[in-house]
N, C-alpha and C positions, 0 to 999 in steps of 0.2 A: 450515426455510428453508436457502438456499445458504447462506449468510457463516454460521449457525448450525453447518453441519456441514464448513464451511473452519475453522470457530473450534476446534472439536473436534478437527480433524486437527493443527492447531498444537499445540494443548494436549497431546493426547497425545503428539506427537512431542517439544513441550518436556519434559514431565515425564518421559519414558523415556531422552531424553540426560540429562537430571537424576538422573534413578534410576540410573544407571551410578556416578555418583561416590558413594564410603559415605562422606563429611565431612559432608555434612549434607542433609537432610530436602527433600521435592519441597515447595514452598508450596502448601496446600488449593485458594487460588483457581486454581491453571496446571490443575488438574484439569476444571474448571468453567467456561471461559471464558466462555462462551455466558452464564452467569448474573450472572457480575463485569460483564459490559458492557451485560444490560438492569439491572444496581443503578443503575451509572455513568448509566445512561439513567435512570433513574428519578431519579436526586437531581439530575440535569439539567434537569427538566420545569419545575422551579421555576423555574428563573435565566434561563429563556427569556423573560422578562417584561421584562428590562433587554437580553438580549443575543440578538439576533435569530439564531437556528442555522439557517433556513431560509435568511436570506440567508447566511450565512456560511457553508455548504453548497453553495450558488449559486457562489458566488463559487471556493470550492476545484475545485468539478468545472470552472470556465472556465478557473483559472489552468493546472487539470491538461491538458486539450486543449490547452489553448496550448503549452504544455510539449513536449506528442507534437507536434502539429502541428512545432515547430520541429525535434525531434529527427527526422522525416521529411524534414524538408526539408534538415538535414545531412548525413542518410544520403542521401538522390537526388545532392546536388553531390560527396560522396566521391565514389558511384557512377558519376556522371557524368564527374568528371574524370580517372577512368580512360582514357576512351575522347579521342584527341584529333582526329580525323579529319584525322589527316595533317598535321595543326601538329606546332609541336615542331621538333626534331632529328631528324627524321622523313630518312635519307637523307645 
């Protein structure tokens, strides 16, 4: 999968700026992320019983569009108020 082989390129990239300093050792799991996050997924499966992940998954992806959304709409009125069509001190 995509986030599988995003997760990988982290990893390796985390563990090789790690592998540069000789004080101390890359941690096994940066190697492996792909597998640390279906454990995490797996010991999750359980607690989904008291704590809904689907809505709170819902809920993350609305806050995050709203987020952009707003963040477009601050970039359009910077952009915008560049331009003053002859207002201003125009003169």
């Amino acid at each position: 999968m995509i986030f599988e082989w995003i997760a990988d390129i982290f990893a390796w990239l985390f563990s090789t700026v790690l592998g540069v300093f000789p004080t101390f050792d890359v941690p096994e799991w940066s190697e492996d992320v792909a597998g640390f996050v279906e454990d995490v997924n797996g010991y999750m499966v359980s607690v989904s019983v008291w704590f809904p992940f689907d809505l709170a998954a819902s809920g993350l992806v609305v806050v995050g569009l709203a987020l952009l959304a707003a963040f477009a709409i601050k970039v359009a009125r910077i952009a915008l108020s560049l331009f003053t069509a002859g207002g201003g001190s125009a003169g």
